[in-house]
N, C-alpha and C positions, 0 to 999 in steps of 0.2 A: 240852573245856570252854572257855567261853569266857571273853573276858577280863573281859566287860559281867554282873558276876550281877544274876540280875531275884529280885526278895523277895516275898514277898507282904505288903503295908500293911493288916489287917483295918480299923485304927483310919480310915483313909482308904478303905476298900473298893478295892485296887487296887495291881494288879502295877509293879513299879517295877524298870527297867533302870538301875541304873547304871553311870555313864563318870564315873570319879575323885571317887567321893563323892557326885557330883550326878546328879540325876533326868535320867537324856538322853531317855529313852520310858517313857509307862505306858498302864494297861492298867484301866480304874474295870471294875467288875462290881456287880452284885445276886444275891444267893443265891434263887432263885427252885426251892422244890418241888423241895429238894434238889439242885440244880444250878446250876452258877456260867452267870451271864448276863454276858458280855462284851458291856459297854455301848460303848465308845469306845477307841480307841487313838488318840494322836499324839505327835510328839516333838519333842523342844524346837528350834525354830529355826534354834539357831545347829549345831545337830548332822544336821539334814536330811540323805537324801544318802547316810549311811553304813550301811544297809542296818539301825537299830537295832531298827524297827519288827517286821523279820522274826525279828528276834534274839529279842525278846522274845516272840513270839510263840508261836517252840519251845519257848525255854526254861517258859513260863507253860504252855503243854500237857501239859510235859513234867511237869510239876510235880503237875499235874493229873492224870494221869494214876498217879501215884507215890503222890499221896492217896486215888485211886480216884475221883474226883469226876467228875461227867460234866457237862458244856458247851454253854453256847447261845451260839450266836457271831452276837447282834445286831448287832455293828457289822461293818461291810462287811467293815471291813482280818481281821480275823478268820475272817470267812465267806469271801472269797476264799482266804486264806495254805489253811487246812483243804481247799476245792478243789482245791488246787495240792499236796497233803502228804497223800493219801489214805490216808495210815499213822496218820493221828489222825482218821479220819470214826469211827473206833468209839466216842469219845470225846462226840460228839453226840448229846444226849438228844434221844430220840424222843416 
């Protein structure tokens, strides 16, 4: 488990990493035709670096997957992490 838990924000539409309270990486989505559209990923500036982006991005799969929920990974960082992690391509709505 890791140290950074990532939540899901309905009220903001979007996965939230945090590091000591605060938002270090999130993750905005749109519920589209029954499945979650991962719109954007990036992380806070002053936290670059620490690999948080990748963190959340298991963890936010992982998550997803746990609800059943299947996934369009519009934004790049998303669509690359899922190429690189072929153990969540099942997870990609067709």
């Amino acid at each position: 488990m890791s140290d950074y838990p990532v939540q899901d924000n309905p009220a903001r539409r979007r996965f939230e990493l945090l590091v000591d309270g605060e938002v270090g990486a999130l993750a905005t989505y749109h519920v589209r035709d029954g499945a979650i559209m991962i719109l954007h990923t990036e992380t806070a500036p002053a936290m670059q670096g620490r690999g948080l982006a990748s963190e959340l991005a298991r963890q936010t799969l992982d998550q997803l997957r746990e609800r059943g929920d299947r996934v369009i990974p519009s934004c790049p960082f998303f669509a690359h992490y899922i190429a690189e992690h072929p153990e969540y391509a099942d997870l990609v709505a067709r």
